[in-house]
C-alpha positions in Angstrom: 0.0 0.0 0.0 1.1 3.8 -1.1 2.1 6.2 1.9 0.4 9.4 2.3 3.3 11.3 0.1 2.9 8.7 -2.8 -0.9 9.0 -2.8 -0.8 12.9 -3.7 2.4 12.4 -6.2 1.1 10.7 -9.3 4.6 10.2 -10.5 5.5 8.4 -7.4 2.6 6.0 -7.7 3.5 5.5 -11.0 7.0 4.2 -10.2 5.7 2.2 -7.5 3.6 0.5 -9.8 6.6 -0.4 -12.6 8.5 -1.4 -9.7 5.4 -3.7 -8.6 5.4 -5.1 -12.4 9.0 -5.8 -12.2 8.5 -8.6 -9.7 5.4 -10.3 -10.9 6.5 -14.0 -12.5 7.0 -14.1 -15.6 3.7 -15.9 -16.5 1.4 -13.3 -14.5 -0.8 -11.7 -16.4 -0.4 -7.8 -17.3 -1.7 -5.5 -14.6 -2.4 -1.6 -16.7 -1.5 1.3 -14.5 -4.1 1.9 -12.0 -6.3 5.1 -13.2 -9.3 6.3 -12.8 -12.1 6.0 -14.9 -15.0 8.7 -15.6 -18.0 7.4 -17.2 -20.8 9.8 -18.2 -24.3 8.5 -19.2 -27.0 9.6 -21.0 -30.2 8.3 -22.1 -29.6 6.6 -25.4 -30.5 6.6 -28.8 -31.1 4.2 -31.7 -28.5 3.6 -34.5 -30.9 4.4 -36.9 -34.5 5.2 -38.0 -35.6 2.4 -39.7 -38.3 0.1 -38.4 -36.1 -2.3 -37.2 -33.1 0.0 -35.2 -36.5 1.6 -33.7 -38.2 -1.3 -32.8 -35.0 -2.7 -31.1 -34.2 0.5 -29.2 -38.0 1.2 -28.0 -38.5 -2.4 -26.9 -35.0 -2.0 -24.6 -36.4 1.1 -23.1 -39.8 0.4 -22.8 -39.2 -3.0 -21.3 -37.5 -1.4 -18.5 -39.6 -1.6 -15.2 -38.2 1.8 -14.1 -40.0 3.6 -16.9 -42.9 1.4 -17.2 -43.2 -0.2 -13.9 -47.1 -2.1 -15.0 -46.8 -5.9 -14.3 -45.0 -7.4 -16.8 -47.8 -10.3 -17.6 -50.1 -7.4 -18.7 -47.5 -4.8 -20.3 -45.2 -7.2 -22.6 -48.3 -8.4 -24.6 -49.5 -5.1 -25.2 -45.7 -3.9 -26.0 -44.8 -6.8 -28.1 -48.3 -7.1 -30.2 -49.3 -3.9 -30.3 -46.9 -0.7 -29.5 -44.1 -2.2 -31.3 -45.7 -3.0 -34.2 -46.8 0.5 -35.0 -44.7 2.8 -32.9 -41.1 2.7 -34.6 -43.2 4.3 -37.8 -43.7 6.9 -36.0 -40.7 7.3 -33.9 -38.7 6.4 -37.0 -40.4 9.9 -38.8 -39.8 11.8 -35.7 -36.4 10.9 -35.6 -35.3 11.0 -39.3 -36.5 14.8 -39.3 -34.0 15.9 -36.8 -31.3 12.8 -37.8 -27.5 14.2 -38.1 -27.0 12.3 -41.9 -23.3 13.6 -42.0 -22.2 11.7 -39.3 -25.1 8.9 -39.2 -26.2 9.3 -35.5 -28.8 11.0 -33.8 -27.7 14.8 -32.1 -28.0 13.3 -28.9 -25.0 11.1 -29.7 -23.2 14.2 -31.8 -23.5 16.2 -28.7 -22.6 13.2 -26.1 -19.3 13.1 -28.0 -18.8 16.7 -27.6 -19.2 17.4 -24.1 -17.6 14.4 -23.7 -14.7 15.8 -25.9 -14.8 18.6 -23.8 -14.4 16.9 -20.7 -11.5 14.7 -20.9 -9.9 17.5 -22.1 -10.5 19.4 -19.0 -10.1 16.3 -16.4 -6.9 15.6 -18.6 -5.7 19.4 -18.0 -6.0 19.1 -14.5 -5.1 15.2 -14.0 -2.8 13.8 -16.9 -3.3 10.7 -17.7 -4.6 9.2 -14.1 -8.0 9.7 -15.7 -10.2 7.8 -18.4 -13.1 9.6 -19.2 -15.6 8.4 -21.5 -19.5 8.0 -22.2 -22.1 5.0 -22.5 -25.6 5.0 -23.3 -28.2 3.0 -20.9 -30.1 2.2 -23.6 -28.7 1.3 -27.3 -25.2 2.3 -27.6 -22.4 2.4 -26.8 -23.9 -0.1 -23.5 -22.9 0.5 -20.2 -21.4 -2.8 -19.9 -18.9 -2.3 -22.9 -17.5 1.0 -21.4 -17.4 -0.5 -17.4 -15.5 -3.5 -19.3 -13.2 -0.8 -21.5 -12.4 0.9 -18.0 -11.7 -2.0 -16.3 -9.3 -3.0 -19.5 -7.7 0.5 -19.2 -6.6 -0.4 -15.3 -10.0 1.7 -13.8 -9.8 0.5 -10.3 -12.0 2.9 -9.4 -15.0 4.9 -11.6 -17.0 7.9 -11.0 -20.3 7.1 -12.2 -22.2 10.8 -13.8 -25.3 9.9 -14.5 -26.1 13.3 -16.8 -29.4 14.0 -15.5 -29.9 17.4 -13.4 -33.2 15.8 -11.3 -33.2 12.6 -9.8 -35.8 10.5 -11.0 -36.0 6.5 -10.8 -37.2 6.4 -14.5 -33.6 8.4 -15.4 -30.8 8.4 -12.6 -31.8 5.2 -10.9 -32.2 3.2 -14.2 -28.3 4.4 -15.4 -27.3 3.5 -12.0 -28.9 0.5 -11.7 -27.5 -0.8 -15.4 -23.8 0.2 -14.1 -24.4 -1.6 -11.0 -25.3 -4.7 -12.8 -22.2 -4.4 -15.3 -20.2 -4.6 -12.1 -21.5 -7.5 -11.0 -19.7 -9.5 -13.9 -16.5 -8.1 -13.5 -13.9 -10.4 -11.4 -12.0 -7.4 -10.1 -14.7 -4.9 -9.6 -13.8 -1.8 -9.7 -14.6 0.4 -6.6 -17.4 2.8 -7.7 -19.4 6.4 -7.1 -22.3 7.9 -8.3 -22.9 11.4 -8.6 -25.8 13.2 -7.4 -28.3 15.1 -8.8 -27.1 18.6 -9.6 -30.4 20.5 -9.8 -29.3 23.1 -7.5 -25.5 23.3 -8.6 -24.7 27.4 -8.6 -22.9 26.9 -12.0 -25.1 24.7 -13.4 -28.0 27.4 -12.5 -25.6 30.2 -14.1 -25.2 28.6 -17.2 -29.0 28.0 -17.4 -29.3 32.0 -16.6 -26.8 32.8 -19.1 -28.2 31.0 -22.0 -31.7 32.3 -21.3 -29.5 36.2 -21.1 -27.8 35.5 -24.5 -31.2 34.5 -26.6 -33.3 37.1 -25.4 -30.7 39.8 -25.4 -31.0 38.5 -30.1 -34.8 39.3 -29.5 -35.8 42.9 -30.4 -39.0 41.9 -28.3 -38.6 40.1 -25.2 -41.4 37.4 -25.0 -44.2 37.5 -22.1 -43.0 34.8 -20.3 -40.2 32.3 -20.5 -42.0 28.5 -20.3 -39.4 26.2 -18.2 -40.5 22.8 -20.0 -39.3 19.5 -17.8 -39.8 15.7 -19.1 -42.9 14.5 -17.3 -43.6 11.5 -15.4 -46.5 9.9 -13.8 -48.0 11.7 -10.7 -48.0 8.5 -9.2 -44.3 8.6 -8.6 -44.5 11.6 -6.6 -46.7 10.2 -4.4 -44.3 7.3 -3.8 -41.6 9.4 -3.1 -39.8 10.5 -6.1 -38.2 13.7 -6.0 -38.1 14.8 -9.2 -40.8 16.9 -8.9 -39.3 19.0 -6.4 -36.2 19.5 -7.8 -37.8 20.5 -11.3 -39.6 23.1 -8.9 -36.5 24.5 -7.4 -34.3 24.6 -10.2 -37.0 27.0 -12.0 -37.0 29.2 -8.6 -33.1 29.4 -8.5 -33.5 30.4 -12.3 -36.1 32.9 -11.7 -34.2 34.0 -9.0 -31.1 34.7 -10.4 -32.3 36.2 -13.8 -34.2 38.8 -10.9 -37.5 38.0 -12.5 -41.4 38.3 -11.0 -43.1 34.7 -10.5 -45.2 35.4 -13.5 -42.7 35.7 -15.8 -41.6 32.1 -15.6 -43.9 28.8 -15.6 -42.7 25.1 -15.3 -44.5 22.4 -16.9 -43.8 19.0 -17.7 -44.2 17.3 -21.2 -44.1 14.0 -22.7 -46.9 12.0 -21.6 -46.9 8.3 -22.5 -50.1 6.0 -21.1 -53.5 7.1 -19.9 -52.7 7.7 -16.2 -51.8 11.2 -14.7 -48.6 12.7 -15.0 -47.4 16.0 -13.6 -49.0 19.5 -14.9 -49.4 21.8 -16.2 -49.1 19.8 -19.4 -46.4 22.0 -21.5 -48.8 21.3 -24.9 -52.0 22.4 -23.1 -50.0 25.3 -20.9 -48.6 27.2 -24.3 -52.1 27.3 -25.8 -53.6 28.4 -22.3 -50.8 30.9 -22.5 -51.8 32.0 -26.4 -55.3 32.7 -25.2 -54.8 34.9 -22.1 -52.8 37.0 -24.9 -48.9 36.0 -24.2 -48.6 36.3 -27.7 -44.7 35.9 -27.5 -43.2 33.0 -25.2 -39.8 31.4 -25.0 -39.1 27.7 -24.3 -36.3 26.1 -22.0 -35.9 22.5 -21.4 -33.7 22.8 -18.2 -33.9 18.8 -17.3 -32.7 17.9 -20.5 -28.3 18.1 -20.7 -28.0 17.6 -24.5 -30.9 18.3 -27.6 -32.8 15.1 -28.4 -36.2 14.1 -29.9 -38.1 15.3 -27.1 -36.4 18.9 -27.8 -35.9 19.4 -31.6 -38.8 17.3 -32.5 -41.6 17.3 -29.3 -40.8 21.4 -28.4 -39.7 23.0 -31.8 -42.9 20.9 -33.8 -45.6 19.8 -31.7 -45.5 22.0 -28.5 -44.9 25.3 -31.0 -48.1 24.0 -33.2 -50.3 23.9 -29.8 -49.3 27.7 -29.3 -49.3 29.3 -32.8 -52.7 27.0 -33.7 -54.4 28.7 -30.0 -53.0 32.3 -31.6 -49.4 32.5 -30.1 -47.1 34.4 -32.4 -43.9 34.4 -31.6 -41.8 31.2 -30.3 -38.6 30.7 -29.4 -37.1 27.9 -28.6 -34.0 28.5 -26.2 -31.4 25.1 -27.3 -29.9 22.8 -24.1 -26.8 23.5 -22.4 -25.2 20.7 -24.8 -21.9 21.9 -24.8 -21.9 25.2 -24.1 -18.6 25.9 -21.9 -20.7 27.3 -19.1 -21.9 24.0 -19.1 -18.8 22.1 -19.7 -17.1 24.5 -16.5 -20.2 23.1 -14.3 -20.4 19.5 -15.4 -16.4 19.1 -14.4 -16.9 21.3 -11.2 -19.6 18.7 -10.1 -17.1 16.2 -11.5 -14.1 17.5 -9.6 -15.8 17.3 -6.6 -17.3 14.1 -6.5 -13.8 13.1 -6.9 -12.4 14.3 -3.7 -10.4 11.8 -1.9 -9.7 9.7 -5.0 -7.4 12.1 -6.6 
């Protein structure tokens, strides 16, 4: 084991580990340089828009019990007979009209690999090459398991786990933790592991929410009525079984309001994305716009503060459908204010949160 002195020097542990290597038999088998590995995760995306990449992606995520937690004997007919038979049409349309054809993927992947980019080059800055940073998808790919196994490969013996989710919620946070807990489980020499908390809260992640919300409406000539804070809904139910999400949704729109030194009325939250016929949070963003239309907020602007990168839910759900239930109720003027993505303000939060989770590790 590494005295104190050796465990802040990373040259010193370095020797120590060549001079470890040197007396290994001969038929051992290599052990890498121990470093640690930082492994982002975001949703997930399919590799394509045809019927069958759609088919295999939605059945993956709609099979998991965190998102759709009905009894399995009644929800897998339905999903396999039904749903999945129609619903990659659909999704496949939605996705093809927002696809990124010059590099084959979806933006959520494009702008995965940049922040991720972004990242290592930061924790690299700061930490040489003690770190391994990288990103995995919990649904599609690249899987969780491949990039826990690449880590462990690279000599990972311990991972930071950033799950990139602002709000907790067990349909998002808990289901990427739970998929990198399980791709622990089949490693023989499992690396010790943390998970990062939510960051709803986070001053700089707050500040670079404020300052993209300065920057688009100081490109206005007119400022628009009021600025709609648009989260990714879930059922009701799950509030009243103890998920937070709700909550922090709540508070990161205060903190916003807050620091931008706005009035209460100049800032709603609502929650969109419904899927089944049970309640889920409201106001309902599609319903809330055209409400908002016909009390005469003519002009309105639309952030999606729980989301870290642009996906479908953004480019397609806010910029198509949620704009067409304001213009259609009279609305005139929308503006749709993009993700963080990989903004720097958002790059200098995500590795602040980083850089602190890492604290005694490093």
């Amino acid at each position: 084991m590494l005295d104190a002195h050796a465990q802040r020097d990373p040259g010193i542990q370095m020797n120590r580990a060549e001079t470890i290597e040197t007396h290994l038999p001969s038929d051992h088998p290599a052990v890498p340089r121990q470093k640690i590995g930082i492994l982002v995760a975001n949703l997930g995306t399919p590799d394509g828009y045809d019927y069958w990449s759609m088919r295999r992606y939605l059945n993956e995520f709609l099979s998991d019990r965190r998102v759709i937690d009905y009894s399995p004997w009644i929800w897998q007919p339905l999903l396999q007979a039904v749903i999945l038979t129609k619903r990659p049409f659909s999704s496949g349309a939605a996705y093809k009209s927002i696809w990124n054809e010059e590099e084959g993927e979806s933006p959520l992947m494009t702008i995965t690999k940049a922040q991720t980019v972004k990242i290592r080059a930061e924790m690299q800055r700061q930490y040489g090459e003690n770190v391994v940073v990288d990103f995995c998808m919990r649904y599609g790919n690249p899987s969780t398991r491949s990039k826990v196994r690449e880590m462990a490969d690279q000599g990972c013996q311990k991972i930071l786990f950033f799950p990139l989710y602002p709000h907790y919620a067990g349909a998002t946070s808990a289901t990427a933790c739970d998929q990198f807990f399980r791709s622990l489980m089949e490693e023989k020499w499992q690396p010790i592991s943390r998970t990062v908390q939510p960051y709803f809260e986070h001053p700089l992640y707050i500040e670079a929410l404020a300052q993209s919300v300065e920057r688009a409406y100081a490109a206005m000539e007119q400022k628009p009525d009021v600025l709609v804070a648009s989260y990714h809904g879930v059922p009701k139910r799950y509030l009243l079984e103890g998920d937070p999400y709700h909550c922090q949704c709540q508070k990161t729109s205060r903190l916003l309001r807050e620091r931008l030194g706005w009035p209460k009325e100049k800032l709603v939250t609502t929650f969109q994305s419904r899927f089944g016929p049970e309640e889920w949070l409201k106001p309902y963003t599609v319903d809330e716009v055209a409400r908002l239309a016909e009390d005469g907020k003519k002009r309105i602007a639309v952030i999606a503060p729980a989301f870290s990168a642009d996906c479908i839910e953004t480019l397609e759900e806010i910029n198509e459908e949620i704009r067409e239930s304001f213009e259609e109720a009279g609305g005139e003027h929308f503006t749709y204010i993009p993700c963080l993505n990989d903004d720097d303000a958002h790059i200098t939060a995500l590795c602040r949160v980083i850089d602190e989770n890492l604290s005694g590790w490093i």
